[in-house]
N, C-alpha and C positions, 0 to 999 in steps of 0.2 A: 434479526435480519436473515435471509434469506441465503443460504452459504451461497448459491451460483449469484446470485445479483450481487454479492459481497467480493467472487471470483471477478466479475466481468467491472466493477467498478476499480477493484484494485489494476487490473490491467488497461484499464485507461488511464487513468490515474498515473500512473508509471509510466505511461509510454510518454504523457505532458513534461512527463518531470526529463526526460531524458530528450525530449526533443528542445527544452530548455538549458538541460545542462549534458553536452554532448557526451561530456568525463564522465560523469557520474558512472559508478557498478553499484548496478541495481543489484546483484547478485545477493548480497548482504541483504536485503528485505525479505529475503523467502528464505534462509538459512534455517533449519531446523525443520519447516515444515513439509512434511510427507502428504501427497497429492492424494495420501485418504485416510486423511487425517480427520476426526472426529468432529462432529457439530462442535462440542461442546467446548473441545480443546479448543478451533475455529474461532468462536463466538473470544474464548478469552484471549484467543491469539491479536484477535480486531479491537477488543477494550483495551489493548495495553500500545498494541500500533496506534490508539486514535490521536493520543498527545503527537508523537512524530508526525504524522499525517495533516494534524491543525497548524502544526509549526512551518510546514513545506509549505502548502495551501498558501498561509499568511504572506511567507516571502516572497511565493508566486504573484500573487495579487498587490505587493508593493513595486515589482517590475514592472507591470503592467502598466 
């Protein structure tokens, strides 16, 4: 995947989740990662985010 299409999904992505749960600190999602930070590192940063990501998703779409 694309690191900027992978940037600009996750900040939608987050802005859903915070327009749903006003509390929420987002802060905690981006903890460690450095704004130029490595494809590679990126890529494995987003396979280990995907589990947490499919589990918001799912909760989101039970609200609905």
């Amino acid at each position: 995947m694309n690191k900027k299409i992978a940037e600009d999904a996750s900040q939608y992505t987050l802005g859903l989740v915070k327009s749903h749960y006003l509390e929420a600190d987002l802060e905690l999602v981006g903890d460690g990662m450095a704004p130029d930070t490595s494809d590679l590192a990126w890529s494995d940063y987003l396979i280990d985010a995907r589990t947490m990501a499919e589990r918001v998703a799912a909760d989101l779409s039970l609200q609905l």
